[in-house]
C-alpha positions in Angstrom: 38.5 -9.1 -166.4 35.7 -6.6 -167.5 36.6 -4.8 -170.8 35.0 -1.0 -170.6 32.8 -0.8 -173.8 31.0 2.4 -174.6 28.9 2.5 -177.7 27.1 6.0 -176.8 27.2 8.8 -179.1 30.0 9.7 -178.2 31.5 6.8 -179.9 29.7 7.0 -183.0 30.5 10.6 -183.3 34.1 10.1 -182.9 34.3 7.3 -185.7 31.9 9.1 -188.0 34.8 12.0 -187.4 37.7 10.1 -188.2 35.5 7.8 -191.2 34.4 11.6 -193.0 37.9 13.2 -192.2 40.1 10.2 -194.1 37.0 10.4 -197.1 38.1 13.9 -197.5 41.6 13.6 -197.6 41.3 11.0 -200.2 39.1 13.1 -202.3 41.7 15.9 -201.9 44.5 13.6 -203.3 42.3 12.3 -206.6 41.5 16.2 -206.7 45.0 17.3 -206.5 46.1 14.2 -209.0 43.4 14.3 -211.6 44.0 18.4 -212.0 48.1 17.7 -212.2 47.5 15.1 -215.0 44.5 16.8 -216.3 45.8 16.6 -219.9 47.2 13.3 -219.9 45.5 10.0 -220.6 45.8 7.8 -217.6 43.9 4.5 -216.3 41.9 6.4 -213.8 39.8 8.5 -215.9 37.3 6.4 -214.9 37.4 7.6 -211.7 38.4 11.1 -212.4 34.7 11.1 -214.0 33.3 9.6 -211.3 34.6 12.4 -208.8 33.2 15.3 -211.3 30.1 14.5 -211.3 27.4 15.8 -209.3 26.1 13.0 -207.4 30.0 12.9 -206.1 29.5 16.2 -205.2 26.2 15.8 -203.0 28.2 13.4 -201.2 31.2 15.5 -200.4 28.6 18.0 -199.6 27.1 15.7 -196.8 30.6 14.5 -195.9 31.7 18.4 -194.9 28.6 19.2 -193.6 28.7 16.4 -191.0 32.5 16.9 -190.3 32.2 20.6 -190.1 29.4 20.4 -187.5 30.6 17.5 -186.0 33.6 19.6 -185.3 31.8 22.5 -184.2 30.3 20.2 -181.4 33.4 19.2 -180.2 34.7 22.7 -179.7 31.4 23.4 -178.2 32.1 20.1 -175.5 36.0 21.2 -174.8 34.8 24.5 -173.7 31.9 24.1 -171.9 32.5 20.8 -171.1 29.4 19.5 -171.6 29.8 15.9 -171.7 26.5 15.4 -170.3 25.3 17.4 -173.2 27.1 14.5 -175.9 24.1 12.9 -177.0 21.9 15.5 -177.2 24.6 17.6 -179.1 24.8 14.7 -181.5 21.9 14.6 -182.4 21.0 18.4 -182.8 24.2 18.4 -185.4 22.3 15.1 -187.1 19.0 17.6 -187.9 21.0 21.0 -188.1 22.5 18.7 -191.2 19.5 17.6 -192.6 18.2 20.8 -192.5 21.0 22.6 -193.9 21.6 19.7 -196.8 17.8 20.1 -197.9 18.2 24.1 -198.1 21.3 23.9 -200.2 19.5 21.2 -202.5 16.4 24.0 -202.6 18.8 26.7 -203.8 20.6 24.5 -206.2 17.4 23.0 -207.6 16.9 26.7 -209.5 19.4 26.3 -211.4 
């Protein structure tokens, strides 16, 4: 019996999607906790420190950039239907990215 593999773009896409989706969510809940126990000393302030600080932020930057495009390209497949196009779309989201991660870190490197 042949098991269908497919380990295109496609795939990777897809798990990259759900991988950056559940990474949000769980900052959302340590965002929503730490600010509701903001004023009292827990166990996790730690981690509440970790999540403040800026390199956290750069990576939650790069996290909603990719899901947000990501998303965008999926759209962009459901109505045009463009699945010949999934490659290719994967990796012009991949540079748009880039691009747009290094012009945010231009503007915030004024400050």
């Amino acid at each position: 019996m042949k098991i269908n593999t497919y380990t295109g773009a496609g795939m990777w896409s897809w798990l990259l999607q759900r991988i950056t989706g559940l990474l949000l969510v769980l900052y959302l809940l340590v965002h929503m906790w730490g600010f509701h126990f903001r004023n009292v000393k827990t166990p996790l302030d730690q981690v509440f420190d970790f999540v403040l600080s800026g390199n956290f932020f750069l990576i939650l930057l790069i996290l909603m950039i990719y899901h947000g495009f990501n998303g965008v390209r999926v759209v962009t497949i459901d109505i045009i239907g463009g699945i010949r196009f999934q490659r290719w779309m994967f990796w012009i989201i991949v540079v748009l990215g880039l691009v747009f991660l290094y012009l945010i870190s231009l503007e915030t490197s004024r400050f």
